[in-house]
DORO-646755 format. One record per residue (C-alpha): x, y, z; residue number from 1. Coordinates in pm, 1 decimal, padded with zeros to 6 digits. Example, Ala and Ser with C-alpha at 12.3 -4.5 7.8 and 13.67 -1.06 7.14 Angstrom:
DORO-646755
[node [01230.0; -00450.0; 00780.0]; 1]
[node [01367.0; -00106.0; 00714.0]; 2]
***
This chain:
DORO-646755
[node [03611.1; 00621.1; -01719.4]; 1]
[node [03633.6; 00756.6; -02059.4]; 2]
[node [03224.2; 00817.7; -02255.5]; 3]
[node [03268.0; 00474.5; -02450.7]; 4]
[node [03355.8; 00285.9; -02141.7]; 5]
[node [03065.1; 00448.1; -01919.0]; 6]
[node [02859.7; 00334.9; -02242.3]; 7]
[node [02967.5; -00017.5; -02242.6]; 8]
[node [02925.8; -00071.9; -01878.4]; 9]
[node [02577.1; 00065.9; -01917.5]; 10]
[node [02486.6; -00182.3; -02218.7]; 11]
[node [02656.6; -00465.6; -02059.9]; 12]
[node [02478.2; -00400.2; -01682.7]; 13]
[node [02143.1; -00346.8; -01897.7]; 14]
[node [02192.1; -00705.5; -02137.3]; 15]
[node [02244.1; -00933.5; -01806.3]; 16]
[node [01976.1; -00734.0; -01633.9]; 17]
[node [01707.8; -00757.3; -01924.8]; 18]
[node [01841.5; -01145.3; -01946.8]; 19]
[node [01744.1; -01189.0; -01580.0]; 20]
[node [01446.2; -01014.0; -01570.7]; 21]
[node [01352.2; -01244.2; -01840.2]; 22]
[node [01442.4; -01559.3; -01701.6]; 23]
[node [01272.2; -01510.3; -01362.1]; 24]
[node [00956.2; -01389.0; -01556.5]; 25]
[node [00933.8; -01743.2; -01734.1]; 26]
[node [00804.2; -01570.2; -02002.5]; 27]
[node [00932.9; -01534.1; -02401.7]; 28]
[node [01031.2; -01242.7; -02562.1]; 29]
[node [00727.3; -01258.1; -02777.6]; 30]
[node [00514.3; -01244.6; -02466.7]; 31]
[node [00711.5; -00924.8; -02350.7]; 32]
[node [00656.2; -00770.3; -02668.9]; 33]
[node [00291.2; -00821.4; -02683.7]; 34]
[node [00300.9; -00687.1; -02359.2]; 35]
[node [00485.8; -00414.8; -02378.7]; 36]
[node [00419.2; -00312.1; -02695.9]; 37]
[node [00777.4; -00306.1; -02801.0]; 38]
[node [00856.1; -00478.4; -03135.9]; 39]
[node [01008.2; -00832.2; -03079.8]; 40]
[node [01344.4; -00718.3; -03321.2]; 41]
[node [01447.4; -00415.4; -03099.9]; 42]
[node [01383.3; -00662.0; -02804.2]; 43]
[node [01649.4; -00873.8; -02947.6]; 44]
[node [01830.5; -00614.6; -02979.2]; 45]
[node [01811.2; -00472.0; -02637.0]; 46]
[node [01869.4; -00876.1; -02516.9]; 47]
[node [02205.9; -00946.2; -02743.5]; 48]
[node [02313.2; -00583.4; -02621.0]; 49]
[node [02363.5; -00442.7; -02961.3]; 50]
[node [02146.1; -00121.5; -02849.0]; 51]
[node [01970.7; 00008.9; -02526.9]; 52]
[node [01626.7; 00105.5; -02555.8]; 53]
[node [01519.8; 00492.4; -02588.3]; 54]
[node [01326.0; 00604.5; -02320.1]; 55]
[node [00953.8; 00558.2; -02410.8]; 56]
[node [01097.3; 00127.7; -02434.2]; 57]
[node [01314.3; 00166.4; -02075.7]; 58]
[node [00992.7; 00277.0; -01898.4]; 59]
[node [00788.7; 00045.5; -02035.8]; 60]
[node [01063.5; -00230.4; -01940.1]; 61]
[node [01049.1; -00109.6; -01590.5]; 62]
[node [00698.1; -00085.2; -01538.6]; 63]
[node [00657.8; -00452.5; -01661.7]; 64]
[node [00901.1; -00585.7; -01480.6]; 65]
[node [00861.3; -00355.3; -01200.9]; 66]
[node [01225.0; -00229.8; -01161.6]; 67]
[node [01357.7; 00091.3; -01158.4]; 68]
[node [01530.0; 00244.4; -01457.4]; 69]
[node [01827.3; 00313.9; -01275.8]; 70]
[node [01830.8; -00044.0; -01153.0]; 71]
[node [01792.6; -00169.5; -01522.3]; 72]
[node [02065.4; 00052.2; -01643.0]; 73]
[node [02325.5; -00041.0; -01351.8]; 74]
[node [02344.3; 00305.0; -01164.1]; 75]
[node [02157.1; 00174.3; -00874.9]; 76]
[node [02166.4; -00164.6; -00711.0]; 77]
[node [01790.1; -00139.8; -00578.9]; 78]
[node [01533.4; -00254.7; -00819.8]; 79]
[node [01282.7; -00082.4; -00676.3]; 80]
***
């Protein structure tokens, strides 16, 4: 796999994953900003997969949703 591939897998893996997590949450984007602290727009963002989050955002992600990093990104298959 060439850098922009590996790159697109990992933005891909992290939109449906971030999608998910959202979904079985039942809650709204505006309620994970609030509580994550991340602005609603780069939430968007991270949801439509036009950017992944730095990592001050990913580890707030993860400890909301209580998933690993790894999991989030797709390099692991445990969430934990």
């Amino acid at each position: 796999m060439t850098r922009q591939e590996i790159r697109s897998y990992i933005r891909k893996t992290f939109r449906k994953r971030i999608q998910l997590l959202l979904a079985e949450s039942g809650q709204t984007q505006v309620e994970i900003s609030r509580a994550t602290g991340i602005n609603k727009k780069l939430l968007n963002k991270y949801m439509s997969g036009e950017i992944l989050p730095g990592p001050d955002n990913l580890v707030a992600l993860g400890e909301y949703f209580e998933v690993s990093i790894d999991w989030m990104l797709g390099t692991s298959e445990d969430r934990a």
